[in-house]
C-alpha positions in Angstrom: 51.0 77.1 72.9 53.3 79.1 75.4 54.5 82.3 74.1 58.2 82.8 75.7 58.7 86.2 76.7 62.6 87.8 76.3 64.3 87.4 79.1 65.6 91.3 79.6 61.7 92.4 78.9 60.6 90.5 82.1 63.7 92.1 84.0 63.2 95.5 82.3 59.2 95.6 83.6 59.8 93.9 87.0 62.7 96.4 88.1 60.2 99.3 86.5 57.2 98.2 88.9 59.2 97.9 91.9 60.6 100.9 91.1 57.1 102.6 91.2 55.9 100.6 94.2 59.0 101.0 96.0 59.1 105.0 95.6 55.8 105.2 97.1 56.2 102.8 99.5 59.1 103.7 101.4 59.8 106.4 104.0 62.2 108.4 104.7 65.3 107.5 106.1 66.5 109.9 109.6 69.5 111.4 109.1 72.2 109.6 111.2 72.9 111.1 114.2 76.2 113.2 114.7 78.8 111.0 116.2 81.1 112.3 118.9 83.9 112.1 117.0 83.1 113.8 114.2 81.2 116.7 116.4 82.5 120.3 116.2 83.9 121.7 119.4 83.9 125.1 119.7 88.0 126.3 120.1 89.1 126.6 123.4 89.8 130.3 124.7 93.2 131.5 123.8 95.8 132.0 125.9 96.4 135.6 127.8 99.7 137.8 126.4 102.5 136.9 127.8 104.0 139.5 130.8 107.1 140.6 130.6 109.4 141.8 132.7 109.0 144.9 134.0 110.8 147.7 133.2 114.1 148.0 134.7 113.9 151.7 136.3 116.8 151.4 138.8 119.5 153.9 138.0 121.8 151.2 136.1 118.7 150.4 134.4 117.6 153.8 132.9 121.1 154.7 131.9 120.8 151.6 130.0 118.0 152.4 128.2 119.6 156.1 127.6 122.4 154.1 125.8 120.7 153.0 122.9 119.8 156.9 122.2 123.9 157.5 122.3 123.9 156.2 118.5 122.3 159.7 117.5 121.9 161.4 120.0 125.1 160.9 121.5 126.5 159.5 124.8 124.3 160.7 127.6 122.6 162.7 125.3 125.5 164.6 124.1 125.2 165.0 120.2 128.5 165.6 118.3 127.9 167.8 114.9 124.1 169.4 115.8 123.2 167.4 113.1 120.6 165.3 115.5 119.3 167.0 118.5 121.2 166.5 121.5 119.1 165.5 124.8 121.0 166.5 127.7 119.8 169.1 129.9 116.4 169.1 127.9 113.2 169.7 129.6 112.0 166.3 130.7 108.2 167.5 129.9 109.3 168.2 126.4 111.4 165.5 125.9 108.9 162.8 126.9 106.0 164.9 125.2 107.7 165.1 121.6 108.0 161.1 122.9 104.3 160.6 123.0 104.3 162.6 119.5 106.6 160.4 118.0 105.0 157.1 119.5 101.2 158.5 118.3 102.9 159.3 114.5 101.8 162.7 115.2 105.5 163.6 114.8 107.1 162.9 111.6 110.5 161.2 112.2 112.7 158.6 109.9 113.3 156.2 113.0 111.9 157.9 116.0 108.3 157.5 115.0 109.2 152.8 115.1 112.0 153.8 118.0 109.8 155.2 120.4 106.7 152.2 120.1 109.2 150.2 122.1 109.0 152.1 125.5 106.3 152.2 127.7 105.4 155.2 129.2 107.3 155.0 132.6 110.4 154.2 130.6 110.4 157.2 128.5 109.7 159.2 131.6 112.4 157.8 133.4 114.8 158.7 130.1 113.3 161.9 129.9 114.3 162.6 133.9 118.0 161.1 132.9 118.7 163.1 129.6 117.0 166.3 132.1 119.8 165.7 134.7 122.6 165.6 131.7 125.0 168.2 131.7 125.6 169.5 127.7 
């Protein structure tokens, strides 16, 4: 006489044993390689600053820049009131020195501190020469 075996116990032992001889008998599988596509690049360089223009330091171009001073200081440097410090006839070593304070924060100002980060040094020179010139 045959003795039947379950069905699932047959399955359950045979996926066990070739579970146990397959771990042992298999190797390790390479890693796949890195496909171009999927590679890392490094970034390209970035770009250089832009240039600007340089600084218009014709006459027409400094009295230009001494205009946006008139709001405070008055046109050409002449301040109405004495409330604000008027710049005409100032010494131009001064005036571009307490300049370089301002643009350092060295100097305490409300505005002049932000105001004077927007010239470069040849413009404040040249505004310092105009506002020198300035009659008061």
């Amino acid at each position: 006489m045959k003795i039947k075996q379950p069905l699932f116990l047959i399955a359950g032992i045979s996926t066990l044993v070739a579970i146990n001889v397959g771990a042992g008998a298999q190797t390790p599988t390479p890693a796949p390689a890195a496909s171009p596509i999927l590679a890392i690049k490094p970034l390209p360089a970035p770009p250089p600053p832009p240039t600007f223009a340089p600084a218009n330091l014709t006459p027409l171009g400094v009295r230009s820049l001494a205009a946006n001073c008139a709001a405070c200081h008055g046109t050409n440097g002449n301040s109405v009131g004495g409330a604000i410090a008027g710049l005409a006839g100032m010494n131009k070593e001064y005036l571009a020195g307490q300049m370089k304070l301002f643009k350092e924060g060295k100097r305490e100002a409300t505005l002049m501190h932000q105001i004077a980060k927007g010239y470069s040094d040849a413009e404040v020179a040249a505004m310092a020469d105009f506002f020198a010139a300035q009659k008061k």
